[in-house]
C-alpha positions in Angstrom: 90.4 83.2 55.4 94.0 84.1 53.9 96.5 85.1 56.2 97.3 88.7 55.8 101.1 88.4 54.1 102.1 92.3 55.5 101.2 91.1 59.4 104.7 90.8 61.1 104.9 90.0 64.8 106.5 92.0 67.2 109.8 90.7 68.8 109.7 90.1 72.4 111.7 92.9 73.9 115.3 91.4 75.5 115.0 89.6 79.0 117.9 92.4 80.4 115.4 94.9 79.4 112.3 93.8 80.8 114.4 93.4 84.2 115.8 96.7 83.8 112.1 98.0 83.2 110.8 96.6 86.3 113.9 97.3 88.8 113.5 101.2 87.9 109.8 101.7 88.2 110.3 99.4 91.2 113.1 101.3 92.8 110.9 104.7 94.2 108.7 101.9 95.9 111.8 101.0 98.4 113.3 102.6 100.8 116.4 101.2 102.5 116.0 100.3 106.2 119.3 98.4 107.5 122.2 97.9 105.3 125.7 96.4 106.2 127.9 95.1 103.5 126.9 92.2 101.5 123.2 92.3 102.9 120.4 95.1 102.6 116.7 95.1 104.1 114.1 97.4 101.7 111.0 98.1 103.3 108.3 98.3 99.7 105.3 101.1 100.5 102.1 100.0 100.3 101.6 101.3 96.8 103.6 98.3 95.6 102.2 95.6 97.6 99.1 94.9 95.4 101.5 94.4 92.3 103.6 92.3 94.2 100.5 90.4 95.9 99.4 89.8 92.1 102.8 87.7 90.8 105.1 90.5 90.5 107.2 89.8 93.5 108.7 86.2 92.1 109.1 88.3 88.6 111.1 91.0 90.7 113.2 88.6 92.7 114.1 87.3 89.7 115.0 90.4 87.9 117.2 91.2 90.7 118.8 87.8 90.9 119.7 88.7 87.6 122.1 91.8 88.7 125.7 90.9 89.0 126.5 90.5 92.6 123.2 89.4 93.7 123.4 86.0 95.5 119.6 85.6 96.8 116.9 87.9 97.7 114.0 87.2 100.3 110.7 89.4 100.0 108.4 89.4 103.4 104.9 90.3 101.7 103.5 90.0 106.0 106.2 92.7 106.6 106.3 94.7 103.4 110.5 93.8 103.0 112.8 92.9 100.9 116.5 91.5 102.2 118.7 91.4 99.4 122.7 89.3 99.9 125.0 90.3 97.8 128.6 90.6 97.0 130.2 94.1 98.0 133.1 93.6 96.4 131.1 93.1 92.8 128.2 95.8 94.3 129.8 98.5 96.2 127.6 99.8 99.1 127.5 103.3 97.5 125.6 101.6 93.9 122.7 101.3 96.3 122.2 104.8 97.2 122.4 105.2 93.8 119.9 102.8 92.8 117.7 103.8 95.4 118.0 107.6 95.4 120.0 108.6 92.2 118.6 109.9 89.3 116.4 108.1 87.0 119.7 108.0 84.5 122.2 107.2 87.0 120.1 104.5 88.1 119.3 103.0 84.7 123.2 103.7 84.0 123.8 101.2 87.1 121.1 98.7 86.5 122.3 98.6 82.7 125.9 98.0 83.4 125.0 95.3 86.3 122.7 93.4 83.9 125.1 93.4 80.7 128.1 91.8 82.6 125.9 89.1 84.5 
């Protein structure tokens, strides 16, 4: 059978956007429990823990590990949590609030910025 000379693959879209994907339709999944600079527990809803359960959670640890300022992240499947350390000066306390509760721009805005100078 001849290969079909007009068939052109589609490029992979960039890794920063694929993490940036996943962070915001992760983000109204989380809701911050404890926070004290440099370190913040997220408790996940339910909703999220089947995609998590199925290999999403090493794919978001990753992606978030991939934000500057992150230094490691810990997700508890048993207790539905995520602890995130970090580096306040790099990741003021007040981007979380906006991560977590901004707007959907503001947010992107954030995670955008935070993955391009990583």
């Amino acid at each position: 059978m001849p290969l079909d000379q007009s068939f052109t693959p589609i490029a992979a879209p960039p890794r920063g956007a694929i993490d940036a994907e996943l962070i915001l339709a992760a983000r109204r999944h989380f809701r911050m429990v404890h926070h004290v600079d440099g370190r913040i527990r997220l408790r996940f809803e339910l909703s999220a823990l089947a995609a998590l359960l199925h290999g999403r959670a090493a794919t978001l640890e990753t992606a978030l590990r991939r934000l500057r300022g992150i230094r490691s992240t810990e997700i508890n499947l048993a207790a539905c949590s995520l602890i995130v350390h970090y580096d306040p000066t790099t990741l003021p306390p007040a981007d979380w609030e906006l991560l977590l509760e901004g707007s959907p721009a503001s947010a992107a805005a954030l995670v955008a910025r935070l993955l391009a100078s990583s």
